[in-house]
Every structure is written in C-alpha cells, then in structure tokens.
C-alpha distance (Angstrom), angle and dihedral (degrees) to the residues before:
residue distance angle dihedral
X1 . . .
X2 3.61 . .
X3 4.12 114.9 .
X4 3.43 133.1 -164.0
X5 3.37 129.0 -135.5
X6 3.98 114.7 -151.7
X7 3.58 121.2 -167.8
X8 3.60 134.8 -81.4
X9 4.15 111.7 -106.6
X10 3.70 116.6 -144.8
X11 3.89 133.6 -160.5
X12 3.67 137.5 -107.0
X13 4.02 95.0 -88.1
X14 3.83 87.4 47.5
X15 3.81 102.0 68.5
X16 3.99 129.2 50.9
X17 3.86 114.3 -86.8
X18 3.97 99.1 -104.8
X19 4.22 86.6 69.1
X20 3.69 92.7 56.3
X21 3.76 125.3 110.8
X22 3.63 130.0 -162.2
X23 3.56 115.1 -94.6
X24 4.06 93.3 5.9
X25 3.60 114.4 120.6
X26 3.82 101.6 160.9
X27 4.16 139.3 22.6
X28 3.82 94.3 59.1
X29 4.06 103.4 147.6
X30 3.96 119.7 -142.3
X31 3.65 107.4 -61.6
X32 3.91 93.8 -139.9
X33 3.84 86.7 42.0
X34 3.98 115.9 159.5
X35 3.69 122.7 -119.3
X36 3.67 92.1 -108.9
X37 3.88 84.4 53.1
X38 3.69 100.2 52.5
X39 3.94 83.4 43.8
X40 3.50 94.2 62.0
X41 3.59 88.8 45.8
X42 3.83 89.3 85.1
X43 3.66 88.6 78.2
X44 3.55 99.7 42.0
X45 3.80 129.3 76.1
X46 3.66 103.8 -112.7
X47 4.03 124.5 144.5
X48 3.22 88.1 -100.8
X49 4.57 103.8 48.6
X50 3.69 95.1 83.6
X51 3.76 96.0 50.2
X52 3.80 90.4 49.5
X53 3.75 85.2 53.4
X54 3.52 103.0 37.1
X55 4.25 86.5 58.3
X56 3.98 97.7 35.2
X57 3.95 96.1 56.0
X58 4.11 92.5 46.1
X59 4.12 81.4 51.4
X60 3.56 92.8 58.9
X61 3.85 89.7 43.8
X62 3.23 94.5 39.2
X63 4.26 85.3 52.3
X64 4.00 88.3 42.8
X65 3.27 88.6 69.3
X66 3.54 110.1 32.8
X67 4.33 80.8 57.0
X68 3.82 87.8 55.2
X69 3.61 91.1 49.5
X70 3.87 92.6 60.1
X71 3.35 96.2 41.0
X72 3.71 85.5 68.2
X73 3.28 100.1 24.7
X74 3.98 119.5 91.1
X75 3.86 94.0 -147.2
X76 3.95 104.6 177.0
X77 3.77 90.6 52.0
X78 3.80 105.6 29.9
X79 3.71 105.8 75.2
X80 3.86 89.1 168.0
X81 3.87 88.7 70.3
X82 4.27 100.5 43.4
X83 4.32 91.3 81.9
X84 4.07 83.1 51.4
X85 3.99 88.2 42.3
X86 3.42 96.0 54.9
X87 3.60 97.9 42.3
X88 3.76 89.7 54.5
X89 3.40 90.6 46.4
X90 4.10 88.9 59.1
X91 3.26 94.0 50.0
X92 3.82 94.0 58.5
X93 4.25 90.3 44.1
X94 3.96 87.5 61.8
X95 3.89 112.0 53.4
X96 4.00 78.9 44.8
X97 3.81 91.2 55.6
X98 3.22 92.8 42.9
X99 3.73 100.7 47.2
X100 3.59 85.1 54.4
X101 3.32 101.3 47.6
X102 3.76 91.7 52.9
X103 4.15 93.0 50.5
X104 3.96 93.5 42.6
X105 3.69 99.4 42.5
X106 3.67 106.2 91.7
X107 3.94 98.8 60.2
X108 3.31 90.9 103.5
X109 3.84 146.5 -50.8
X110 3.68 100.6 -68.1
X111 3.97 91.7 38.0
X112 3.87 86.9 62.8
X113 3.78 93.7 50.8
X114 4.04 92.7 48.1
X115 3.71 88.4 41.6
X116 3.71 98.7 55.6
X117 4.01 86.7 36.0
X118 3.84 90.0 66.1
X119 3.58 85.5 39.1
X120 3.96 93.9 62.3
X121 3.62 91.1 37.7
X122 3.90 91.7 57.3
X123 4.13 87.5 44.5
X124 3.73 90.0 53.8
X125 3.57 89.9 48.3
X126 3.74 96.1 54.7
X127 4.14 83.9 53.1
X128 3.56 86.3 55.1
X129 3.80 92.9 46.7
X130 3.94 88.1 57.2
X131 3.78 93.2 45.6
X132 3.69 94.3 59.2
X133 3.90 88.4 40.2
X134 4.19 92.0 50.9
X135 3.92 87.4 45.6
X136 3.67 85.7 58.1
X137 3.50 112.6 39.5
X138 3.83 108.9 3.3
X139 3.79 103.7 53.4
X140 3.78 120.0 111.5
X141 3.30 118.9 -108.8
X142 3.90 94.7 -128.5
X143 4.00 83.9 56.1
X144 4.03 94.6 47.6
X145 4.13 116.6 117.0
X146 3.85 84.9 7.8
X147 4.09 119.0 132.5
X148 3.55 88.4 -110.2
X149 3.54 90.5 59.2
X150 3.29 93.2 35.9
X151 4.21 95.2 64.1
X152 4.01 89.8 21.3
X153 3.99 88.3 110.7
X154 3.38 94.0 29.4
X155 3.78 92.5 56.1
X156 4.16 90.5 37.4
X157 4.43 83.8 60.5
X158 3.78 89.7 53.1
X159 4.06 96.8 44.8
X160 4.07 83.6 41.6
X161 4.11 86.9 61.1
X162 4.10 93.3 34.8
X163 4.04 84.5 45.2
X164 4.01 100.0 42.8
X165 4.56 86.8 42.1
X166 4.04 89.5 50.7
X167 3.52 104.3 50.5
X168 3.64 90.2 42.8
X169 3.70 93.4 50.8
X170 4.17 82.5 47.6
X171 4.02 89.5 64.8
X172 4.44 84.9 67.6
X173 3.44 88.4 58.1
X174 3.79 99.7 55.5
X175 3.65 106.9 101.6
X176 3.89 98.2 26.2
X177 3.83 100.4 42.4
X178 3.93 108.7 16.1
X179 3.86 98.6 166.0
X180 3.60 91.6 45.8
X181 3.48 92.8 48.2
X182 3.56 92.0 51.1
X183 3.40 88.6 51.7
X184 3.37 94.0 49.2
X185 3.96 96.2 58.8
X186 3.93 99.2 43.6
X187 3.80 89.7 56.9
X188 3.76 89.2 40.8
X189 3.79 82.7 61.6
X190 3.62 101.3 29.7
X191 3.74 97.0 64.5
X192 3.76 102.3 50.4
X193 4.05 86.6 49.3
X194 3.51 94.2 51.0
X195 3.73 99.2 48.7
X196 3.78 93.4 44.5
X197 3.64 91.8 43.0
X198 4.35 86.5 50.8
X199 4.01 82.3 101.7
X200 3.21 101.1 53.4
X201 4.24 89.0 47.6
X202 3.82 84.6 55.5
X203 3.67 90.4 50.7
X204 3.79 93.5 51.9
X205 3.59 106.2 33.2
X206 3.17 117.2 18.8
X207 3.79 111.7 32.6
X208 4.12 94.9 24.3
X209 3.87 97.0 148.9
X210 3.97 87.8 63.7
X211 3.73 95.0 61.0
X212 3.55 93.4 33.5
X213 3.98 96.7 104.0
X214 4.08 90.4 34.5
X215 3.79 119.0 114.2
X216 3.95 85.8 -148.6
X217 3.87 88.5 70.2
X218 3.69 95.8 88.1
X219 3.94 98.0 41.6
X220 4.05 84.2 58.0
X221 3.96 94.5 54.4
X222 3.61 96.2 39.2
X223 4.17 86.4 46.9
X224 3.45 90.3 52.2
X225 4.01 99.3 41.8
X226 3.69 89.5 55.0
X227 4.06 94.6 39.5
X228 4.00 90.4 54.1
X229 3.97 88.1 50.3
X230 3.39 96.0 53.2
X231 3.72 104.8 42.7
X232 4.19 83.0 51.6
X233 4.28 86.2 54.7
X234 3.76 91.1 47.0
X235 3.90 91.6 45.5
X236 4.20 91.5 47.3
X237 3.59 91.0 41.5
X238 4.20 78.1 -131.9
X239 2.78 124.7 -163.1
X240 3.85 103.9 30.1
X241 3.16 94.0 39.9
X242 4.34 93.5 70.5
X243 3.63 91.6 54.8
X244 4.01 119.1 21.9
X245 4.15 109.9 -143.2
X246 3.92 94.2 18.3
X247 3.72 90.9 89.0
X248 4.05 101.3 39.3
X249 3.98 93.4 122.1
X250 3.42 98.9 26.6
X251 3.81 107.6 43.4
X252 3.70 125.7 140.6
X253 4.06 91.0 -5.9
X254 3.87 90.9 112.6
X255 3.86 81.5 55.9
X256 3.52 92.4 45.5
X257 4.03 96.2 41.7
X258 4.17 83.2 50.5
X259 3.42 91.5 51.4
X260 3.85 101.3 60.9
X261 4.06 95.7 35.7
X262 4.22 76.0 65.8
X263 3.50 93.7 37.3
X264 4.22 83.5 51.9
X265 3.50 92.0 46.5
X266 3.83 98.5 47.1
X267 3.93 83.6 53.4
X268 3.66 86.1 65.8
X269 3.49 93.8 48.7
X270 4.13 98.8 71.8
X271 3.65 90.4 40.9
X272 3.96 90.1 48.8
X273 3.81 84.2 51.2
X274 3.48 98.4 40.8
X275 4.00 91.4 52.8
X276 4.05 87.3 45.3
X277 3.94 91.7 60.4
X278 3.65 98.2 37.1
X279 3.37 84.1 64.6
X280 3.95 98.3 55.2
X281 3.59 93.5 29.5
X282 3.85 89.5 170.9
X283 3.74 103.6 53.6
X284 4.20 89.2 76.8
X285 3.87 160.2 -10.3
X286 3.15 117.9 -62.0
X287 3.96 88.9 -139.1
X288 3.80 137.3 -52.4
X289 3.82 132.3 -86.4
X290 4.25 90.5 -104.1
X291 4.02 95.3 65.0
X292 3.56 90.2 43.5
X293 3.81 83.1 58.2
X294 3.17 100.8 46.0
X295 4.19 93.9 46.4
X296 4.08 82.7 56.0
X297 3.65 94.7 53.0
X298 4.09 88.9 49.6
C-alpha cells in the first residue's frame, strides 16, 4: 500500500520570529516548506489547517450562491443587479485569498509577506465590493443625490488603496515594532469599514423612522453586533492570548467562523434592499453614474 508521509510540525522556538503567533507555541510547519508540503498540510493538524478550512468552505458557499444568483439573474440587461453582482463576486475573491494565503505562507520569508499581501488586497476588495453595493441599495433616501453620495464610492476606491498599502506596510514592522504594527493594521481596517458602513449608521441612527417598516432592519443590527465582536477578538488576539498553547490548532478560527456568519449576513443585506426598492420603484435612484463606473471597470 502506498503511505504518505506528512510533514514534521515544529514549535515556537523552532522557526524564525516573523512566523510566530501570539499565544501559539506548537503546530508551526517548516518555514521553507515546499508547495507539495504546505499542500498536504490540509490534512494535517498544523496551526494553520483550520484557518485554511474555515476560509475555503465559505468560498465555495460564498460561490454557491453567487452561481445561483446568475442563473436567475439576467446580467447584460439588468443593470439594477451589477452593484449586487459585483459585491457578491468580492465576497467569493476573499475567503479564496485568504485560504491561500494561509496554505502557501510558510515557503519561506518573502512567500509569507506576498501571501498575506494578496490576502489584504482581496480583503480590501471585498470592502470595496460592499461600498458600491451600500451606495446602491443601502443609502437613505434623505442622503440620495447628495455630495456625499455623490463621492461615497469614489472616496471608498481611494481608502481601499490607502487601506490595502497600510496594512501591508504594517507586516515590516512586525518583529521591530509589534504594538505599532498592530496598530497599524486595525486602523488600516477600521477606516474602510467605517466609511462604508456610514450608510448603514444613517439608517440606524440617524434617519430610524425610514427603515422602520424595512425587513433589512434586523440583518443591519445583527451584521453589525457580530462585526463589532469580531474586530474586538482579532484586536485581543482572544482567545489564545488567555492561555498560550491551548489554542495551537484552533487559533483565530472563532474569529474567522465570526467573520463569514457577518460576511453571510451582509450578503442579505443588498438583496434585502434591493427587494425593498423594487417594490417602490418610484420613491428613488436606482444608483448614480460613479458605481456604474466602477462595476464596468470590475
């Protein structure tokens, strides 16, 4: 019979200083691994073989339902549907990235910056996704055809560069300045989720009467709830950081598994809003000549 070989795991003294986690003392995979290696590593219990997992199978879920959505969707003619397209589409590029990024990373050094680079990249490119959804379906009507809306997508491209340059810049300061590269990376993803999320904050708080009677109400608070909760576990590094070597396998997965139950309920939220206007076609615009734009340039 044929048997394979996986590869040996090594601790947190084993491997240079810029593969170390917080709170991970054990799992670490060969950091000069090949690509067959960190292949195989799928099926092994490393540090790293539940975050693979826990971004792959949201990509494929993520992709179910972006497929279902075309198959229904008449996408040359229905230019109602292209800000929800592309957001959809975003939100399947990320998980991938990410998966890959997480399998690929320990190759070497320079591999694990490039990974995580593309891995950024493809997270700012999801925020950009829902920025171009929000301007389309999510906006208030009070706001609509205002110079904030006007430049909302406009200004959400620019913060998605600023965003994507600043948290890769962050990964140089990781062994020399850790706080400030922490630092660093939470504001690099702060800012783009606050300003795309602006709409949603009007919705809420500021004109709560008009979203009163809308089913999407619900999907916003529990999107935010669970958003909040997981940027606050990603900033404490909980729950590894309590008890160093308890959390080797399972690490930031809660984060992770967090992440995409608000990434699944912020899908809902466009469609929720797109269903909502279709059915009082009259009452606004459908959305303004930037996001159409900048769905033709994606």
């Amino acid at each position: 019979m044929l048997s394979l070989k996986l590869p040996r795991l090594f601790s947190i003294e084993q491997v240079p200083q810029v593969f170390h986690e917080q709170g991970i003392l054990f799992g670490y995979r060969h950091p000069q691994s090949s690509a067959t290696a960190c292949l195989l590593s799928l099926f092994q219990m490393t540090n790293e073989t539940l975050n693979i997992w826990t971004h792959l199978l949201p990509f494929w879920f993520f992709m179910w339902r972006f497929v279902g959505t075309l198959r229904v969707t008449d996408v040359l003619n229905d230019s109602y549907s292209w800000p929800l397209l592309v957001y959809m589409g975003a939100s399947c590029v990320y998980p991938l990235a990410s998966s890959c990024a997480h399998t690929f990373s320990s190759m070497s050094r320079n591999a694990r910056h490039i990974c995580y680079f593309l891995d950024y990249g493809a997270v700012n490119l999801f925020s950009l996704g829902s920025a171009i959804a929000y301007s389309a379906y999510v906006f208030p009507d009070a706001l609509v055809n205002t110079v904030f809306h006007d430049y909302y997508v406009a200004l959400a491209v620019l913060n998605t560069i600023i965003s994507t340059g600043l948290s890769c810049y962050s990964r140089f300061l990781e062994v020399q300045k850790p706080r400030l590269c922490k630092m660093l990376r939470v504001l690099a993803f702060a800012y783009p989720y606050t300003w795309d999320s602006l709409p949603i904050f009007s919705r809420l708080f500021l004109f709560p009467g008009e979203s009163a009677q809308n089913e999407a109400t619900l999907y916003h608070q529990k999107h935010m709830a669970v958003t909040l909760l997981a940027s606050f576990l990603y900033s404490a590094h909980l729950p590894e950081r309590l008890a160093p070597g308890r959390f080797d396998y399972i690490e930031c997965n809660v984060l992770h598994l967090m992440s995409f139950m608000s990434q699944s309920l912020s899908q809902e939220l466009p469609q929720w809003e797109e269903n909502e206007l279709e059915r009082w076609p009259g009452e606004r615009v459908t959305w303004p000549g930037d996001v159409r734009l900048c769905c033709q340039s994606h």
